[in-house]
C-alpha positions as CSV (number, residue, x, y, z in Angstrom):
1,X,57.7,41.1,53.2
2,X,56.8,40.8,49.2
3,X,60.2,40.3,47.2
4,X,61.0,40.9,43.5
5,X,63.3,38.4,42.5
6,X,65.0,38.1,38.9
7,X,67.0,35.3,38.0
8,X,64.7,33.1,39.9
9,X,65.3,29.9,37.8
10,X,69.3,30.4,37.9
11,X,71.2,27.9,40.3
12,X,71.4,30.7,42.7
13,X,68.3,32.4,42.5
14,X,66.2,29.3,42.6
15,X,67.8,28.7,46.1
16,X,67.7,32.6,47.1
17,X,63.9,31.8,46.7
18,X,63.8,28.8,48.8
19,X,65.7,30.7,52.0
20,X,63.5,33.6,51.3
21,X,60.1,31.4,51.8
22,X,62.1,29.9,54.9
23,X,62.8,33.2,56.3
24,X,58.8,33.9,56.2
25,X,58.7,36.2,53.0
26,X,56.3,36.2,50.2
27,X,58.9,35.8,46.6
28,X,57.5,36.5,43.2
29,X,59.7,35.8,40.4
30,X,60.9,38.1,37.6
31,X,60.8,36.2,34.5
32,X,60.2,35.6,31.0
33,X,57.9,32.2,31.6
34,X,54.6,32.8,31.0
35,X,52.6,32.4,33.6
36,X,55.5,31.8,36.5
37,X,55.5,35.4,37.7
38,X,55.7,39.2,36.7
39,X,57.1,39.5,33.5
40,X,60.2,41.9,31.9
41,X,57.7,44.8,31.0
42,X,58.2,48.2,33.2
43,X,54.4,48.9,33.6
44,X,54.0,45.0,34.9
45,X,57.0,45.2,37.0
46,X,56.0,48.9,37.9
47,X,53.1,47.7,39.3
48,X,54.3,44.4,40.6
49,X,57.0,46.4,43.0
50,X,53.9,48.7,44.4
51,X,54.0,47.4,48.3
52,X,56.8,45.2,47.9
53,X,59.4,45.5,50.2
54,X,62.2,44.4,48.3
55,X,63.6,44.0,44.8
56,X,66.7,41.4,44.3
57,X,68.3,41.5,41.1
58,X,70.2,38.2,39.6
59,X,69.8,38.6,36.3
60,X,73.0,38.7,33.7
61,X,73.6,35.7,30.8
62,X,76.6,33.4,31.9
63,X,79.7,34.9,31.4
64,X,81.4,31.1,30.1
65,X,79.3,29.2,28.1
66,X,80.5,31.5,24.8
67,X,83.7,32.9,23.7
68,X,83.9,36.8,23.7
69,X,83.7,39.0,20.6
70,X,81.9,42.3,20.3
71,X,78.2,40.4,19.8
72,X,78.8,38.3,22.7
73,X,80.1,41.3,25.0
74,X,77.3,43.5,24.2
75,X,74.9,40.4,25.1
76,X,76.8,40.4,28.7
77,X,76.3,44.3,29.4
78,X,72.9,44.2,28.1
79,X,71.8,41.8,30.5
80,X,73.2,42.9,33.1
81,X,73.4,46.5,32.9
82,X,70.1,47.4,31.0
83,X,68.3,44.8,33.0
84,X,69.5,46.7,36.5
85,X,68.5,50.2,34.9
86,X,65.2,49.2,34.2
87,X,64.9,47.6,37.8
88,X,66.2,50.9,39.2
89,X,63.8,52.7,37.7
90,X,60.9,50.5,38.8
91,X,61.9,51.0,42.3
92,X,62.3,54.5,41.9
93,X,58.6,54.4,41.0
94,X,57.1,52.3,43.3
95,X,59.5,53.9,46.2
96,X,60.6,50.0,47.1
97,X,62.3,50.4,50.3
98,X,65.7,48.7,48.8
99,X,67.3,47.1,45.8
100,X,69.7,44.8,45.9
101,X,71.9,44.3,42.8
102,X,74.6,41.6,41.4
103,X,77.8,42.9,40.7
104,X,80.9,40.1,41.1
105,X,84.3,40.8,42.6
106,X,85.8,41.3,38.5
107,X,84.9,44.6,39.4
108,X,88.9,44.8,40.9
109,X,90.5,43.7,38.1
110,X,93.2,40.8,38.1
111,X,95.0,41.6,41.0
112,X,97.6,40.3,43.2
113,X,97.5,42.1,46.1
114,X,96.1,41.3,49.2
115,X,92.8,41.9,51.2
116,X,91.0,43.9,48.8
117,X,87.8,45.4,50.2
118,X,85.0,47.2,49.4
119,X,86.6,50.7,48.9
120,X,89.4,49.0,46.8
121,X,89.6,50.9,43.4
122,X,88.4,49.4,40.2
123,X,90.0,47.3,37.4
124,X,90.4,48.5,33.9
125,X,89.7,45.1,31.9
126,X,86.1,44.1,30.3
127,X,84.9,42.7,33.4
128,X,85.7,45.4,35.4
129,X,84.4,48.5,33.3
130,X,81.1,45.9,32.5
131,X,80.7,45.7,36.5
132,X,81.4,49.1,37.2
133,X,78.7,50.1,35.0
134,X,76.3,47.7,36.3
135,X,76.7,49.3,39.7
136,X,76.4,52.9,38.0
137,X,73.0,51.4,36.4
138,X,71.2,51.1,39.8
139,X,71.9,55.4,40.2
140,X,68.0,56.3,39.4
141,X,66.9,53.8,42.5
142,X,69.5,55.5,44.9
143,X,68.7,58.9,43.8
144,X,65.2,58.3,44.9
145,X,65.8,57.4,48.3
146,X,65.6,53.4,47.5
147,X,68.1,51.7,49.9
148,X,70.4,50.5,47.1
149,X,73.2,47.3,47.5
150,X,75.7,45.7,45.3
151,X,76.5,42.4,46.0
152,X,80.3,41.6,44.6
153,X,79.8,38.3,43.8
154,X,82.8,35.6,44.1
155,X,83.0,32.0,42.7
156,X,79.7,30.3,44.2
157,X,80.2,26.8,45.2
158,X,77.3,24.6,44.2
159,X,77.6,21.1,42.6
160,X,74.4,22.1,40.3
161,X,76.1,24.9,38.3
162,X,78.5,27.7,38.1
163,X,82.7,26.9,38.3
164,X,82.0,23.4,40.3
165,X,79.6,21.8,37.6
166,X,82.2,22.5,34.7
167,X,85.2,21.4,37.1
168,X,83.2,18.2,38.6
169,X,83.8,16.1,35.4
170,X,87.5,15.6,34.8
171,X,87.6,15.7,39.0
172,X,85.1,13.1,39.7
173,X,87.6,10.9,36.7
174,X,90.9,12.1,39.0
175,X,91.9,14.3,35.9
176,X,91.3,17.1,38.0
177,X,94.5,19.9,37.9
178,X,94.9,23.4,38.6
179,X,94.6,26.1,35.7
180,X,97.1,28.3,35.0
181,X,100.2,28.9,37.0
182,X,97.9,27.9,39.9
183,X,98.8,31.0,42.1
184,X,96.1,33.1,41.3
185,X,93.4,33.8,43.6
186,X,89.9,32.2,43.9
187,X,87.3,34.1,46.2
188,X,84.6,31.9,46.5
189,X,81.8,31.8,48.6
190,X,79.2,28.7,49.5
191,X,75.8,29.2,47.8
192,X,73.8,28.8,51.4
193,X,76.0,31.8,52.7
194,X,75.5,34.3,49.6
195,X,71.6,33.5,49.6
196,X,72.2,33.9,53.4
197,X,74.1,37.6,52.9
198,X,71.5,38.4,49.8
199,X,68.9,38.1,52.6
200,X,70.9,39.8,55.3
201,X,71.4,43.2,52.5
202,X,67.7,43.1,52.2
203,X,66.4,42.8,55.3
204,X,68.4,45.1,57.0
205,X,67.7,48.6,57.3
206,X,71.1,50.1,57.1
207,X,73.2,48.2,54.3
208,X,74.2,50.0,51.4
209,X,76.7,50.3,49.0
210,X,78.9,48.1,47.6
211,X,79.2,44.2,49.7
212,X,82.0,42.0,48.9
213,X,79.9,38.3,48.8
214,X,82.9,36.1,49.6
215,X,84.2,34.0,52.4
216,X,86.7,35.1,54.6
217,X,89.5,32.8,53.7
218,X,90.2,33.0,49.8
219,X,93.0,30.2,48.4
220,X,94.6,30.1,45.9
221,X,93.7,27.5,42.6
222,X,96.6,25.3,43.7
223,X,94.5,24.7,47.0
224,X,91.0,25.3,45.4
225,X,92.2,22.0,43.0
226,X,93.3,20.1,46.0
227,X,90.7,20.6,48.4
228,X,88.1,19.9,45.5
229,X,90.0,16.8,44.8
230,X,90.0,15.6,48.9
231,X,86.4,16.0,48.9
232,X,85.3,13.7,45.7
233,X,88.1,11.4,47.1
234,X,90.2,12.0,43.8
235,X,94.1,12.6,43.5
236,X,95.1,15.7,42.4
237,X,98.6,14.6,40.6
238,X,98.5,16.0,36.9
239,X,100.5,18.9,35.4
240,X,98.7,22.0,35.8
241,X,96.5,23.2,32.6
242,X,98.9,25.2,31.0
243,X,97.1,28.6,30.1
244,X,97.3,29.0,26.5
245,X,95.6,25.7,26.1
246,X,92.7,27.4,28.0
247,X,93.1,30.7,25.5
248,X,92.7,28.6,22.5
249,X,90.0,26.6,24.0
250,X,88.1,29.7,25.6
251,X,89.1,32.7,24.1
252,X,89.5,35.9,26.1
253,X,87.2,34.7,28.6
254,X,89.8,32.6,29.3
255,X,91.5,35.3,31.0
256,X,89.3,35.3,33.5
257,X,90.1,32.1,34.9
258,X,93.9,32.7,35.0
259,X,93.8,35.8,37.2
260,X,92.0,36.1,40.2
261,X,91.4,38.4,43.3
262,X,92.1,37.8,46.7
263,X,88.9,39.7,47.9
264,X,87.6,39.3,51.6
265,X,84.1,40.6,52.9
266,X,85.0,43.5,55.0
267,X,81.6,45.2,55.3
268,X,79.4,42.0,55.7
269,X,82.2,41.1,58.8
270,X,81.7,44.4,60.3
271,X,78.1,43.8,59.9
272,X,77.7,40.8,62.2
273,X,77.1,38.4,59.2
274,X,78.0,34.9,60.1
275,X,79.7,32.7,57.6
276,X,78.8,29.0,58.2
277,X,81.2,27.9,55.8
278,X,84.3,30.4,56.4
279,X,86.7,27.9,55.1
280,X,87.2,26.3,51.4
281,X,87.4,22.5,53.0
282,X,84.0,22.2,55.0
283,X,82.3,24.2,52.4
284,X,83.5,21.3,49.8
285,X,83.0,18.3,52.4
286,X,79.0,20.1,53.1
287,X,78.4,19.8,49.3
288,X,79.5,16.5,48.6
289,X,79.4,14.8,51.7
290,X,75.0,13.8,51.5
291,X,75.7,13.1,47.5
292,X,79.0,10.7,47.6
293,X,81.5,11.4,44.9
């Protein structure tokens, strides 16, 4: 089938594309590069979707590279939010048999608790209001019949960008530590296995709702630090970064990497999706193992 793909030239979507073409579908890129696909205006994109069979949506600006104030935050919910309602409404249109949608597991709020799944209720922090709205922005593609998906997103594990290529440095010196108290949760998930289970929502004919895109076995940044160090070949010996160091460095955003979720992928399990990397430590030896340390 045809697939709509934003966020094609992000360090997930750029792979999305690549399993897609192996999986024998045709993917045209969302974008604002002339010439490298169908472009950000509706009646382009309106027409674009006409006989696709899917739309995947990975748009949103990175949620680290700035400190948050009131511009910044408005920046974040504008391209996610206003980018996935005008996506919704193009499927609505062109009656695209499904939409699949990013939303990221911040949607639970810092949490401490256990297993959450897919019914768990929502935080009340930034993140969590900014992805419940996201999900709410996709409501004009689901009122219209379009199969519609949310993808909760965990940490993504790919040397090329995201958490691991802003960890990697101090790491790959042995200055690698754990943030924070080191308790909280990560829920990551292996970039091959979310393109994998963006794929699976898509192709399906029965997935809907909200997905948790994790692995199975979330650690803790204690172990996340340690198994990161075992697969560069690095000790992992320092003190721990203490978290107001990170809050002057980072701002509020730096909140976000002191709490966590311990979020596990309930509905894709129960779905018959296969995980080939279910654990933290072959996920980390996979990535680094063909590129040395």
């Amino acid at each position: 089938m045809r697939v709509l793909l934003s966020g094609i030239r992000g360090f997930v979507g750029a792979r999305l594309a690549e399993r897609l073409r192996e999986r024998g579908h045709e993917v045209v890129g969302i974008t604002r590069e002339p010439g490298a696909g169908v472009g950000w205006d509706e009646r382009a994109l309106a027409a674009a979707a006409v006989g696709a069979g899917a739309v995947i949506n990975l748009a949103g600006e990175n949620l680290f590279d700035k400190r948050w104030n009131a511009r910044r935050k408005q920046e974040l919910r504008t391209s996610r939010v206003g980018t996935t309602a005008l996506l919704a409404r193009v499927c609505a249109q062109a009656r695209v048999p499904v939409f699949v949608s990013a939303s990221a597991v911040g949607y639970y709020g810092p949490s401490d608790a256990r297993g959450l799944v897919e019914h768990s209720p929502a935080g009340h922090d930034f993140l969590a209001g900014l992805c419940r709205d996201w999900e709410a922005a996709a409501e004009p593609a689901r009122a219209a019949g379009v199969r519609t998906c949310h993808a909760r997103i965990g940490v993504v594990l790919a040397p090329s960008g995201g958490a691991l290529k802003n960890m990697l440095p101090p790491f790959r010196l042995g200055l690698g530590a754990p943030l924070g108290s080191g308790r909280q949760w990560v829920s990551w998930i292996h970039r091959d296995d979310l393109c994998d289970a963006l794929a699976h929502l898509a192709e399906s004919g029965t997935a809907s709702g909200a997905y948790n895109a994790t692995a199975p076995e979330p650690v803790d940044m204690r172990a996340f630090a340690k198994g990161l160090g075992k697969a560069l070949g690095r000790p992992v010996f320092l003190p721990n970064v203490p978290g107001f160091a990170l809050k002057l460095m980072l701002g509020e955003v730096a909140e976000v990497l002191l709490t966590g979720q311990h979020v596990v992928p309930a509905r894709l399990t129960s779905d018959g999706f296969r995980f080939r990397y279910a654990a933290l430590e072959p996920a980390l030896a996979q990535l680094f193992a063909k590129r040395g340390a």
